[in-house]
ZAMARGU-4260 file (C-alpha; in steps of 0.2 Angstrom, whole numbers, plus 5000, padded with zeros to 4 digits):
<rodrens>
0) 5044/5042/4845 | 5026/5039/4853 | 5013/5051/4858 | 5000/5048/4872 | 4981/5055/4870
5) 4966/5055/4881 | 4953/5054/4866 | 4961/5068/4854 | 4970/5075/4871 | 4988/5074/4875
10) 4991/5067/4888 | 5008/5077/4898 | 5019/5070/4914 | 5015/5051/4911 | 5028/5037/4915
15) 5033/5026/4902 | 5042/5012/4909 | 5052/4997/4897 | 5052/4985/4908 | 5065/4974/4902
20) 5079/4987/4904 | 5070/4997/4917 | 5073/5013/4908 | 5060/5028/4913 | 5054/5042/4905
25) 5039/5055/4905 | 5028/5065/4890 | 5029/5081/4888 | 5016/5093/4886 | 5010/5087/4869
30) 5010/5069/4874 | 5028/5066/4867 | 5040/5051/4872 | 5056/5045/4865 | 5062/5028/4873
35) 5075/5013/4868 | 5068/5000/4866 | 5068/4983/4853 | 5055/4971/4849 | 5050/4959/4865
40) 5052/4973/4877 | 5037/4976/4888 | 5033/4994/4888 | 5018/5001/4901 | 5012/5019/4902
45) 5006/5025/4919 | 5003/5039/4929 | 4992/5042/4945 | 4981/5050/4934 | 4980/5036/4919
50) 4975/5018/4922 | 4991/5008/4919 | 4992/5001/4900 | 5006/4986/4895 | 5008/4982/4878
55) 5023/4972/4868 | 5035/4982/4852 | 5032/4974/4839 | 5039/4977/4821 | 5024/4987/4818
60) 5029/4999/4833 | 5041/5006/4823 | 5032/5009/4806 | 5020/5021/4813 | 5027/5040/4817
65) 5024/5044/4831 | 5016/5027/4840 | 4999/5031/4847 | 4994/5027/4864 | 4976/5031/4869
70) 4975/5031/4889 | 4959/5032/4901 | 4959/5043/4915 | 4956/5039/4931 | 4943/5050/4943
75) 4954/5058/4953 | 4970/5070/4948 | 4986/5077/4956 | 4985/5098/4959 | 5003/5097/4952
80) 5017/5088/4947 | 5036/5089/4952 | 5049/5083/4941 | 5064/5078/4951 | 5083/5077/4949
85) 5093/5063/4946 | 5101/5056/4963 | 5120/5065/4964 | 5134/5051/4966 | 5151/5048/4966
90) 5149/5038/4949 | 5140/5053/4939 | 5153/5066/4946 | 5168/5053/4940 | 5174/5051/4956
95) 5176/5031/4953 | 5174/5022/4935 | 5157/5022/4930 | 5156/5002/4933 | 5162/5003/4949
100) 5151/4993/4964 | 5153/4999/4980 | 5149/4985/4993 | 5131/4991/5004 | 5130/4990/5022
105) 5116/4978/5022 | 5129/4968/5009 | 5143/4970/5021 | 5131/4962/5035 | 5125/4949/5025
110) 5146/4944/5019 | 5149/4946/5036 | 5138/4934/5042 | 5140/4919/5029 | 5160/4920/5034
115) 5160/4919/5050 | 5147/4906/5050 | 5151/4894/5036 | 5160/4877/5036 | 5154/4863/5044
120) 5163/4867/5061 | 5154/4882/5064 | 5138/4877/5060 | 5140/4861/5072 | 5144/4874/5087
125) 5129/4884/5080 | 5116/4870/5081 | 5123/4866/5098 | 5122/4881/5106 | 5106/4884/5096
130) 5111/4900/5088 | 5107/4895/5070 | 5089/4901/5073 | 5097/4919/5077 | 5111/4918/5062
135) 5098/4916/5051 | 5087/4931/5059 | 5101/4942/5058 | 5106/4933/5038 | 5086/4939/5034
140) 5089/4955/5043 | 5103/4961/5031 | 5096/4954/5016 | 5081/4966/5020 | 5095/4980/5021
145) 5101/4977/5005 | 5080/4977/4998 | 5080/4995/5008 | 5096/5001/5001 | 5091/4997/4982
150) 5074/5005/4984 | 5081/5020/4991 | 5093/5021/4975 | 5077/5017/4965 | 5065/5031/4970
155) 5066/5049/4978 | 5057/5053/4993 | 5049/5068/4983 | 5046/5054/4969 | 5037/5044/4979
160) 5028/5058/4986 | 5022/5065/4971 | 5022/5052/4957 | 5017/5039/4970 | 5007/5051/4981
165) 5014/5043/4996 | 5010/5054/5012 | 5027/5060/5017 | 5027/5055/5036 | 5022/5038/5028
170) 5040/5034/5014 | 5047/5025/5024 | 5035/5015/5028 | 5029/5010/5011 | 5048/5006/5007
175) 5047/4993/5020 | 5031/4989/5015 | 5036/4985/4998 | 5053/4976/5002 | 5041/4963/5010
180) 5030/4959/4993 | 5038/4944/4987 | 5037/4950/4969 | 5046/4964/4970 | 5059/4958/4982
185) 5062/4947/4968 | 5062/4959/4954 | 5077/4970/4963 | 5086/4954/4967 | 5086/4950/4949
190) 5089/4969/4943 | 5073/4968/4936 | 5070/4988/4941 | 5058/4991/4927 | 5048/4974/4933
195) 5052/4983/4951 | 5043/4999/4947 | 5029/4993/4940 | 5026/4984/4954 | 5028/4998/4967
200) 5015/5006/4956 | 5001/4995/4961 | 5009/4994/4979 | 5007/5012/4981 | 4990/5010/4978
205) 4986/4997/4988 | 4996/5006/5002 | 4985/5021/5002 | 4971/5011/5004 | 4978/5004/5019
210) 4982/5021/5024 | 4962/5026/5023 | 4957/5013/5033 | 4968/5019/5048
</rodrens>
């Protein structure tokens, strides 16, 4: 177990985030955080309140009862903070075994596309009649879909309103802001969703700053 403080504060609502498994939880109201993890994982602390903070589990992490993590505030706070539900689906309701993949639309699109345009015959025709340039707009196209369709798994609109303190009329947006960073694309790609959060963190911070300058 680990406890976050501000000084001698607790310090309630902040994210801890192991970024090798991705797994995500918040303190409680006396600063209080139980997470799996093992030693190598990367764990960061983070809230729009806190300046972020990584550090690596050691052996030592778990000699001390609870871990302390001291924390600095930043200027500004939230008036409130909403804790969300977890997303409802047909794998949590046991409709379909828990392992199950289900095939995106953007994945569909992108299957599509490789099929009907693979084997040398096809892309001879292609580069003839010059539609390779448009096979591989529309391959970029769907790949983006599938970016879109991961982020909208990954985060709640009234998460990333919230914790993120995206302006609503702005989600989507940052999501198509963020599937355009080239570290994060590649964190999702790789199932890195820890790595991916962390950097939709800093994202949303740089967002809102393009958002002042509007």
């Amino acid at each position: 177990m680990g406890k976050v403080v501000f000084g001698n504060d607790p310090v309630a609502d902040l994210f801890i985030i192991n970024k090798a498994t991705g797994a995500e939880v918040k303190t409680n109201n006396e600063g209080n955080f139980t997470i799996t993890a093992k030693v190598g994982d990367a764990i960061v602390v983070y809230s729009p309140q806190t300046n972020a903070r990584e550090f690596a589990v050691t052996p030592a992490s778990f000699i001390e009862n609870p871990y302390m993590i001291s924390v600095e505030r930043k200027a500004v706070e939230l008036d409130e903070v909403v804790v969300t539900q977890p997303k409802v689906s047909s794998h949590s309701l046991g409709l379909v075994p828990k392992n199950y993949m289900f095939e995106t639309v953007g994945q569909r699109h992108l299957h599509r596309f490789t099929m009907q345009n693979s084997g040398p015959v096809a892309q001879l025709i292609n580069a003839i009649t010059g539609q390779t340039y448009y096979i591989e707009l529309a391959k970029k196209y769907a790949q983006k879909e599938i970016l879109l369709e991961k982020t909208d798994y990954l985060f709640t609109d009234e998460q990333l309103k919230t914790d993120y303190q995206i302006p609503e009329e702005y989600i989507k947006g940052f999501a198509y802001y963020i599937v355009d960073d080239a570290k994060y694309a590649e964190a999702v790609k790789l199932k890195n969703y820890g790595e991916a959060k962390v950097l939709a963190m800093g994202l949303a911070m740089k967002y809102r700053e393009i958002l002042k300058d509007e």
